[in-house]
MINU-590569 format. One record per residue (C-alpha): residue number from 1; x, y, z. Coordinates in Angstrom, 3 decimals, always signed. Layout:
! MINU-590569
pos / east / north / up
NUM / X / Y / Z;
...
//
This chain:
! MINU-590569
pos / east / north / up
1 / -54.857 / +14.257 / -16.722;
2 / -51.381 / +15.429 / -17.885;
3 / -52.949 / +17.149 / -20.891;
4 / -55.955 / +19.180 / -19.251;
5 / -56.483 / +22.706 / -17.903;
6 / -54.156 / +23.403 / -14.585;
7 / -55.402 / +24.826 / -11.553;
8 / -54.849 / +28.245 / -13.083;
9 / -56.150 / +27.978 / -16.134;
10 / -53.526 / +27.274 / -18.309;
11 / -52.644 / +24.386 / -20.672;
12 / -48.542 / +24.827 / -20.231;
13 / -48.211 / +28.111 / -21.787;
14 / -51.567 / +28.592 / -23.397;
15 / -54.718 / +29.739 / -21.423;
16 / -55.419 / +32.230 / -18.892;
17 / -58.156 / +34.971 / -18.668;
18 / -56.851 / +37.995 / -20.070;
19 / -60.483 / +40.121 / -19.790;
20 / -61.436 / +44.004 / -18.721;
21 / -62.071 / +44.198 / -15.328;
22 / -65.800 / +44.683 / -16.117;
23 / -66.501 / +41.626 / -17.211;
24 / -63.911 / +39.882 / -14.047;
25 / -67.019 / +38.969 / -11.876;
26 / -69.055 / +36.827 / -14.471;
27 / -65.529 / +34.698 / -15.585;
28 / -64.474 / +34.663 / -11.559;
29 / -67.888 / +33.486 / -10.734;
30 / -68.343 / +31.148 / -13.678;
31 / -64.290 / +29.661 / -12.967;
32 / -65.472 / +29.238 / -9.240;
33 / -68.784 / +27.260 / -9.904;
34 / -68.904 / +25.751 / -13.187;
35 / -66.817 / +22.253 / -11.887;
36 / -69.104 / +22.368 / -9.052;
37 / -72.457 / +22.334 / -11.076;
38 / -71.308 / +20.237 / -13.680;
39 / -70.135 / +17.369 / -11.154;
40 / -73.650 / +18.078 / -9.196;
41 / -76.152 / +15.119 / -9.716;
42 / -78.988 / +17.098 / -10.848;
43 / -76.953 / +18.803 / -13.926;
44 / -75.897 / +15.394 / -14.669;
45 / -79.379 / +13.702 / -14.971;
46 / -80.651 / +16.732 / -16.775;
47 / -78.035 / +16.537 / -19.241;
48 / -77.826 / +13.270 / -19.737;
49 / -81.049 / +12.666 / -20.429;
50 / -81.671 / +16.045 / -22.676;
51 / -78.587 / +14.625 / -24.799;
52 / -80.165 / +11.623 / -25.256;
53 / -84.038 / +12.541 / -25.622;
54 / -83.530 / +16.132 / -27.528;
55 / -80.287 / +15.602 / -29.082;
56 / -80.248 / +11.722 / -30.529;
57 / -76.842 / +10.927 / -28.562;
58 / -75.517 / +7.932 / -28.718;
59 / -74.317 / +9.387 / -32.362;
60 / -73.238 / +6.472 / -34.301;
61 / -69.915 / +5.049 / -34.735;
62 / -69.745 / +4.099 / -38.482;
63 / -67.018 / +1.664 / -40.331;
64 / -66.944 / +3.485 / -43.807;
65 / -65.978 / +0.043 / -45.869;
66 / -65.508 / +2.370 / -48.852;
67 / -63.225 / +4.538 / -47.564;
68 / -61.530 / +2.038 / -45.734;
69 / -60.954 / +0.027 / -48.332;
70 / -59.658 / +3.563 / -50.518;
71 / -57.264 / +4.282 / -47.757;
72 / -56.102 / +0.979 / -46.389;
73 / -57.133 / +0.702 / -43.027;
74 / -60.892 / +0.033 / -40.726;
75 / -62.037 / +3.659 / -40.673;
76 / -64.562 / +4.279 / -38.393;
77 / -66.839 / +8.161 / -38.843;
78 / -68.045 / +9.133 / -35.619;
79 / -71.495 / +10.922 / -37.162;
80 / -71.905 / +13.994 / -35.206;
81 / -73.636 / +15.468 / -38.207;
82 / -76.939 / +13.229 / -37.114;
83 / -77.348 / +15.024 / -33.871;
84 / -79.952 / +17.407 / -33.899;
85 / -79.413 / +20.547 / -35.438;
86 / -77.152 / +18.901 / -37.630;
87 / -73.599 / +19.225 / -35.636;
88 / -71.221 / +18.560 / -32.410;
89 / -72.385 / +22.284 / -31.407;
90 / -75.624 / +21.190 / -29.826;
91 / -73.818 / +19.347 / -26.867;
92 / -72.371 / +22.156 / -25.941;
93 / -75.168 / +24.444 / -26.009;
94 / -77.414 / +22.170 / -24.233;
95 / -74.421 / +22.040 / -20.971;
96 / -73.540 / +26.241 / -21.053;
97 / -77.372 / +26.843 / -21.213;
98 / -78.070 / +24.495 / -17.792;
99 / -75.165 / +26.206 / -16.142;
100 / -76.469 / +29.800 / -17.228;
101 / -80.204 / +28.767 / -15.622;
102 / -78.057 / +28.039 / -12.220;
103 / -76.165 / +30.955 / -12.209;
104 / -79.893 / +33.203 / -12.721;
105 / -79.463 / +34.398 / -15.889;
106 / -82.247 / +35.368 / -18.419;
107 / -80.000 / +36.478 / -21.313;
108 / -77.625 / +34.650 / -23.714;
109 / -75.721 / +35.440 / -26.801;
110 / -73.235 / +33.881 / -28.661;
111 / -70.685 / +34.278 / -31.518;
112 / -70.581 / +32.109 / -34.867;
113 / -69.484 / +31.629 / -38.042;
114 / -70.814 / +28.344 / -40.209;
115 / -74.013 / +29.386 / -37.643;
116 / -73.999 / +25.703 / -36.280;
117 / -73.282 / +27.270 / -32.897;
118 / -75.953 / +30.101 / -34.116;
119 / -78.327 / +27.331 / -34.607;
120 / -77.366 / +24.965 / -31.636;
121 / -77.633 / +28.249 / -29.182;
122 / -80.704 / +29.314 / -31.059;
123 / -82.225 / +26.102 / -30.109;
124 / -81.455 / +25.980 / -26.461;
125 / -82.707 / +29.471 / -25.773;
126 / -86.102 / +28.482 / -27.448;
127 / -86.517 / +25.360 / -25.086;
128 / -85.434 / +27.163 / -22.018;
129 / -87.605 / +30.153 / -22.937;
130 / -84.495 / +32.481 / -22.861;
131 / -83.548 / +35.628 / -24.913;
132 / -81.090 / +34.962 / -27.421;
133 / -78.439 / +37.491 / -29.663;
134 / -75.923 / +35.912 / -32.011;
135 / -73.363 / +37.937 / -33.342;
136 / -71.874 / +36.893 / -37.107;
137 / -70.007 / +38.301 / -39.661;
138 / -71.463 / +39.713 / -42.900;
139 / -69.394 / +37.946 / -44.963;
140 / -70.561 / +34.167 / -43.101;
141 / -74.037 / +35.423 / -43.267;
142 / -74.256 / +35.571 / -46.878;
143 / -72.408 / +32.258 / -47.339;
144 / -74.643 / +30.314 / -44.839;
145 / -78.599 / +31.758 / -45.374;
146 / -79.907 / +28.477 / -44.302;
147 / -78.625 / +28.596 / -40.828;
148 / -79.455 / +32.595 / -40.333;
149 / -82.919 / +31.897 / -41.328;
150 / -83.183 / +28.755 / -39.004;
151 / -82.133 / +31.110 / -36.140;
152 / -84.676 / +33.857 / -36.847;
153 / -87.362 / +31.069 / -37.197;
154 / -85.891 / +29.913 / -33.740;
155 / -86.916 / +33.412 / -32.118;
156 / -83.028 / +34.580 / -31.906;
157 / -81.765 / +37.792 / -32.769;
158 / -79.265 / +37.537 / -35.484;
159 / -76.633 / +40.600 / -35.210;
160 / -74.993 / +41.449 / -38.627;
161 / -70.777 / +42.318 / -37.968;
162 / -69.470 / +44.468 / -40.581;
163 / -65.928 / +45.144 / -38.675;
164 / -62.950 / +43.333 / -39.824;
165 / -63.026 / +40.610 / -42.485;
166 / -67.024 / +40.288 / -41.169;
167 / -66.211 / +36.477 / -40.179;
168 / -66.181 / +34.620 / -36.782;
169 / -63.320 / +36.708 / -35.509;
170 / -65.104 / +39.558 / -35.346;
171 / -68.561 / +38.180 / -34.439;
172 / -66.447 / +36.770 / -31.017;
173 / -64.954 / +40.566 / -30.516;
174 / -68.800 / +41.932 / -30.684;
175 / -70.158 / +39.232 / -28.772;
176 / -67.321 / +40.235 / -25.802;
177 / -68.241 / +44.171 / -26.466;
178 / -72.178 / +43.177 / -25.716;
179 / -70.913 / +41.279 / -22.751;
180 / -69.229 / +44.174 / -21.594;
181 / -72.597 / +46.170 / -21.558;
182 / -74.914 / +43.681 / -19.895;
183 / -72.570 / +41.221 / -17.508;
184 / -75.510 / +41.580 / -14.577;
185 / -77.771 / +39.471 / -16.743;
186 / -76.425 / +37.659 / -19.663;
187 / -74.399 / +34.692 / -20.328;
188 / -72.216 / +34.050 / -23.027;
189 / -71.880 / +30.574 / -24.771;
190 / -69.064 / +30.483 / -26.454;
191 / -69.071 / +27.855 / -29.204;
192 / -65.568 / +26.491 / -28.938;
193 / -62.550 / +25.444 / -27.087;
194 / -61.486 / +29.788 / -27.101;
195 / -61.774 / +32.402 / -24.346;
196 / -60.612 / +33.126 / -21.310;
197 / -60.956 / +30.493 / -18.685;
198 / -62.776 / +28.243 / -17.787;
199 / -64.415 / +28.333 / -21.325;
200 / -61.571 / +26.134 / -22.859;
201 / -62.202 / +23.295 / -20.309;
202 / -65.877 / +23.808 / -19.749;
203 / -66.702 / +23.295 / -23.620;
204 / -64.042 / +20.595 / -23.976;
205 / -65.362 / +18.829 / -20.637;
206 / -69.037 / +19.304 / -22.538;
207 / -67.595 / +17.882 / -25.847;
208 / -66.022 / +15.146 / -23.647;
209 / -69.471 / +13.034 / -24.578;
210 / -67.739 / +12.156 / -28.294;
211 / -64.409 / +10.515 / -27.004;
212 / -66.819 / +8.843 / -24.100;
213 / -68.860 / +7.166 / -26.844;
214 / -65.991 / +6.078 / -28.922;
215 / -64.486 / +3.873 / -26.215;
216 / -67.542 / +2.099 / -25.751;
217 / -68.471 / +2.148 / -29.318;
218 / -65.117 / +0.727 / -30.293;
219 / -65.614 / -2.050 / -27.538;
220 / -68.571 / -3.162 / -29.172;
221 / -66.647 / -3.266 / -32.610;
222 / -63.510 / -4.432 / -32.119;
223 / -63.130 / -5.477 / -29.229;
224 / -60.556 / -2.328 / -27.384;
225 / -61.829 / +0.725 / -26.448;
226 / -58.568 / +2.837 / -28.218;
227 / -58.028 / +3.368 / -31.602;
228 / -54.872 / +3.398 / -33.462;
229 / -55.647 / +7.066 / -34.715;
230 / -58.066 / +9.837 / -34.189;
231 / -58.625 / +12.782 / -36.857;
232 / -60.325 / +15.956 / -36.754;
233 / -60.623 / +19.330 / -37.965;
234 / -59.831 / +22.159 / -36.084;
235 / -60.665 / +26.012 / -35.959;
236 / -60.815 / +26.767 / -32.593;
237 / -61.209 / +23.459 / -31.283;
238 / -64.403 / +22.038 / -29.975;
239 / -64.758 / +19.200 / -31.562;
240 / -61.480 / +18.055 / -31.545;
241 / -60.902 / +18.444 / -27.998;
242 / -64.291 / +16.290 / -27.624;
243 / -62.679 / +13.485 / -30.385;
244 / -59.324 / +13.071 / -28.092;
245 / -60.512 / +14.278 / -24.699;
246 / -60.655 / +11.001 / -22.878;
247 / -57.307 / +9.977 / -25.188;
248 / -55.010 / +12.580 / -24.620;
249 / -52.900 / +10.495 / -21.717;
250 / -53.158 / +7.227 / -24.004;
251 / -49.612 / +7.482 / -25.692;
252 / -51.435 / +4.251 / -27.862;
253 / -53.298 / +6.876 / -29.610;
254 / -51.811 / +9.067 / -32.400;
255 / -54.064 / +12.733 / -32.761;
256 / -53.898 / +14.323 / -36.338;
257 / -56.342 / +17.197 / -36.713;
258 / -56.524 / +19.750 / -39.372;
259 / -56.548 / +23.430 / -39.764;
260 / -57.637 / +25.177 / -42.600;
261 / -54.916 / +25.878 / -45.294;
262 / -56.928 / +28.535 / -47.221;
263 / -55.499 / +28.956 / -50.818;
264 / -51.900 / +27.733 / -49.632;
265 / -50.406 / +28.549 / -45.983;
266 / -47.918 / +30.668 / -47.877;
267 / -50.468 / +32.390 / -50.083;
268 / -51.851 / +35.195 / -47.588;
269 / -55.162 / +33.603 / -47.321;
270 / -55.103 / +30.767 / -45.025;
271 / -56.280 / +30.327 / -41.322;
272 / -53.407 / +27.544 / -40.881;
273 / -52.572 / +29.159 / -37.159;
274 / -50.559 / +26.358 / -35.677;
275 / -48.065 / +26.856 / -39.018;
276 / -48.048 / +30.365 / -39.272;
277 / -48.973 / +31.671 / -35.368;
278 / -47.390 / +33.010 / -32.491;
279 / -48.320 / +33.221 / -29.297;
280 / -50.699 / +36.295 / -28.503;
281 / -53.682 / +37.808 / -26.936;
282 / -57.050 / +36.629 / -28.618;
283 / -60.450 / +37.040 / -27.124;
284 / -58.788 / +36.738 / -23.298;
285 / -56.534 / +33.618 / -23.733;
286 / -53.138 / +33.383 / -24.758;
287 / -52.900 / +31.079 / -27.713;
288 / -50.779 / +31.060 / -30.781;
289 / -52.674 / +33.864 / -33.262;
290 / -51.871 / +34.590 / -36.684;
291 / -50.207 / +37.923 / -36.297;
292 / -48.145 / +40.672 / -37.986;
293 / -44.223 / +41.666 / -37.027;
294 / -45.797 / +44.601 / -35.034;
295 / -48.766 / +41.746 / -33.285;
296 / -51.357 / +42.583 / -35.354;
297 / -53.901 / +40.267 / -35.949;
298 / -54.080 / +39.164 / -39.209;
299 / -57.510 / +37.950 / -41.271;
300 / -57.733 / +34.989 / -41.912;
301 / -59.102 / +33.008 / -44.751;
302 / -60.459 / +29.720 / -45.707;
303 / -63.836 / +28.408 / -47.793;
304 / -64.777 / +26.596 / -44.221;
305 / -66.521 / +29.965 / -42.361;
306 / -66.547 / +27.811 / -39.482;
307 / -62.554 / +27.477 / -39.918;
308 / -61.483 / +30.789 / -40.332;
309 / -60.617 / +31.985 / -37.258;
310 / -56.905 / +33.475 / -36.704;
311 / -56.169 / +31.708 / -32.865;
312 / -56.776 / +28.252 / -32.256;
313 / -57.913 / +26.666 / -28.437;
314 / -54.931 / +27.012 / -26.059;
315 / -55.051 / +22.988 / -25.010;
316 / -54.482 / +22.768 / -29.075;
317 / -51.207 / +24.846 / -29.126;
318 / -49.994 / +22.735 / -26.146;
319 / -50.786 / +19.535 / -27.591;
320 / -49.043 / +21.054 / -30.904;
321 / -46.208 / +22.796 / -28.841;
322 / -45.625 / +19.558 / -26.949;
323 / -45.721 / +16.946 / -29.843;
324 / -49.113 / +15.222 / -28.865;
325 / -51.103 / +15.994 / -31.719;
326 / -50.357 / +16.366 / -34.877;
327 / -51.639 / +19.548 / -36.887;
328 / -52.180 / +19.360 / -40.263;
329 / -53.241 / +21.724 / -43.055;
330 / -55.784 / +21.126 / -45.392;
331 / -56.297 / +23.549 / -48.027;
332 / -59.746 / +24.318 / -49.812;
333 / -59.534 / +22.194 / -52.885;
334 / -58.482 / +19.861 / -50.850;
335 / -61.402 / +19.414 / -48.759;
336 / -63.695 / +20.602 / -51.531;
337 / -62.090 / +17.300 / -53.321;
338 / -62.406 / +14.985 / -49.967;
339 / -65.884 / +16.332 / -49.079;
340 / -67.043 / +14.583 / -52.781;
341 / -65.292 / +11.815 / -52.272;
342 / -67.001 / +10.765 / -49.264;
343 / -70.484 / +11.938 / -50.757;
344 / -69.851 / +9.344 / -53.579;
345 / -67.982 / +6.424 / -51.652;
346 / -70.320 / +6.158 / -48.546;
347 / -73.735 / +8.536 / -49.323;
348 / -72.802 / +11.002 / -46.460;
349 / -72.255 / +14.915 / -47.658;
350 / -70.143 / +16.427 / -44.816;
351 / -69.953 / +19.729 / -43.662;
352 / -66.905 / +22.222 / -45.084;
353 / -65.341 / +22.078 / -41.577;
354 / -65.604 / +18.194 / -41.591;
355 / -64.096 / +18.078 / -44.953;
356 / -60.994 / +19.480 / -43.838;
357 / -60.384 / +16.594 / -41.500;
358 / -61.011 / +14.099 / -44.632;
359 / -58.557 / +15.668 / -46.339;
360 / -55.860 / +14.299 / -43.854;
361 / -56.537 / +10.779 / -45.254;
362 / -54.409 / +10.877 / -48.601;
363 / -52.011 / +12.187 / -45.851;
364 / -50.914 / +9.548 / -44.005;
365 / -49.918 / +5.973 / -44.666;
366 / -51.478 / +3.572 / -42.985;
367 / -51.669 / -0.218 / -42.404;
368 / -54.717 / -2.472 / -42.850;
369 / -54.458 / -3.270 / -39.534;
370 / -54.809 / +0.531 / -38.175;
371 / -58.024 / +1.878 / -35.874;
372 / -58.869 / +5.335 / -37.569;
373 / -61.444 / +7.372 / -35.751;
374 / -62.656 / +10.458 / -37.909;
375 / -65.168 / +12.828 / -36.651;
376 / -67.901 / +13.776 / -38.769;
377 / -68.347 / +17.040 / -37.092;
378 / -71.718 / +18.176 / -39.025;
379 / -73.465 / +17.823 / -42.033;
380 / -73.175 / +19.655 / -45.438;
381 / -76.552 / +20.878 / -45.725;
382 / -75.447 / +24.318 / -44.843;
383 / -72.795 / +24.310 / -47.326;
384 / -74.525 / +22.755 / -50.772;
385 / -74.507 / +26.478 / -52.186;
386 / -70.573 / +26.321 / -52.063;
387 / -70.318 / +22.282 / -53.023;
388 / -72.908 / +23.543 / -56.025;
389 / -70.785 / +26.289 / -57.293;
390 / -67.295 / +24.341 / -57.109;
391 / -69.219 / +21.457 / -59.248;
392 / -70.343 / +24.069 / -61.734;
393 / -67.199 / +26.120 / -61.766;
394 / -64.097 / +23.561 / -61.023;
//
């Protein structure tokens, strides 16, 4: 594909694995096996079947007649929120932890921010039996209790950050400094599309499942197996590059995902990287990064914890360097304001992250004819403290 990872781990510019030479082995031995395993029939009919036993996949392809009829076209939610554990995180988890059990090791931790990839990790370590750390930011824990107390409950450690702006930035950089201490026996799953490689393309290949679905969903109801568009929201990238993965060399297809605008992307407080990055170092990939005239990383902001990160998944910048996709951004009142008005319209409270990418609606113009494809990335349990407080204090 003309859009995926080369044979050197890049995405045109973007990609790489920029890492200290301790941790070299585990990423050289992960980039020389992972395709391997992951192609091998016995991951496959594990997998398979734990994504559709454990997790609930097929997730449903929905035509939101409401919205559709508020926006003018057939749009279609692709409900990742009804997996189990409540996001697209879980699919992920599920494929990193098989891959760890292969490679012998007894020890996984994890970064996160909204804790969806907290939970999903959490989850995976308890049915495997396997010890589990998750590293998050102060400031995420206190803004999403509910999933720090469902990872406790789950048996996994859950490692307060207090460097930084205490959000999923920094929870990566601590994950990466315990990986530095223990690479003999511990795995890392990282929870997005970030990293050095083969991290980018092993999570998006994971992911891959969503865009998979959609072309046989969309056979079933309408008849074509493309849609006209596909939207998402985007932090660092995973379920995004699951959304389009199985798109991205359909030039039928138009990608519009969105990035979180903060309080304005010329306010100071905004994680809209795509508008306001340039290409960097983050986390061992080269990626655009929100950065400083003297390249230093700046915080980032946005009401979305899960959205606040200042890079964004190197097969992102390409697709945004290149002209494939489409990157929007969606500031917080307007996804606070788009996350209601899908709650009302069609009964479904979405997750923050989620919300940004039904913000891109009001948007875009589109024709009754049009195919929209949204992703529904997870659901807005985690998030009713926030939704409460806006409703009490517009």
């Amino acid at each position: 594909m003309k859009w995926t990872v080369d044979e050197n781990g890049y995405y045109g510019e973007f990609g790489g694995a920029y890492v200290p030479e301790i941790l070299y082995k585990c990423v050289e031995d992960l980039r020389t096996t992972y395709l391997n395993v992951m192609q091998s029939e016995s991951f496959r009919s594990e997998y398979e079947s734990l994504l559709r036993d454990y997790v609930g996949r097929p997730s449903p392809l929905y035509l939101a007649k409401r919205m559709s009829e508020r926006y003018g076209c057939r749009l279609y939610l692709k409900r990742e929120d009804l997996n189990h554990t409540g996001a697209h995180k879980i699919n992920n988890t599920i494929g990193q932890i098989l891959i760890a059990r292969r490679l012998g090791k007894r020890r996984i931790i994890a970064e996160t921010g909204a804790g969806q990839h907290g939970v999903a990790t959490a989850t995976v370590c308890a049915l495997m039996n396997m010890e589990c750390v998750v590293y998050m930011g102060e400031t995420d824990m206190e803004r999403q209790r509910v999933n720090v107390e469902k990872m406790k409950m789950l048996g996994a450690k859950v490692q307060p950050v207090i460097a930084g702006n205490r959000t999923l930035k920094d929870a990566t950089s601590e994950a990466i400094r315990d990986w530095c201490r223990h690479p003999a026996d511990t795995f890392y799953i990282i929870g997005s599309t970030v990293g050095p490689h083969p991290y980018p393309d092993m999570v998006a290949r994971l992911q891959s499942v969503i865009s998979e679905e959609i072309r046989q969903q969309l056979l079933t109801h309408e008849g074509r197996s493309h849609p006209d568009y596909l939207v998402a929201c985007v932090g660092g990238g995973s379920n995004a590059a699951g959304t389009i993965y199985h798109y991205l060399d359909d030039e039928r297809v138009k990608i519009i995902l969105a990035e979180a605008g903060g309080l304005g992307v010329e306010s100071g407080k905004t994680a809209a990287t795509i508008r306001l990055g340039q290409t960097g170092i983050i986390h061992g990939a080269r990626t655009y990064v929100i950065q400083n005239e003297d390249g230093q990383i700046e915080e980032p902001y946005s009401i979305s914890a899960g959205l606040d990160y200042p890079g964004i998944g190197p097969i992102h910048a390409n697709l945004a360097l290149q002209g494939r996709a489409s990157v929007l951004p969606v500031n917080d009142d307007e996804a606070l304001a788009a996350a209601y008005e899908l709650t009302r319209l069609e009964g479904i409270i979405p997750a923050l992250e989620s919300a940004h990418a039904l913000g891109i609606l009001p948007k875009v113009t589109f024709r009754p004819e049009d195919v929209v494809v949204l992703t529904v990335s997870g659901r807005g349990d985690k998030d009713i403290e926030t939704y409460l407080n806006h409703f009490t204090n517009p």
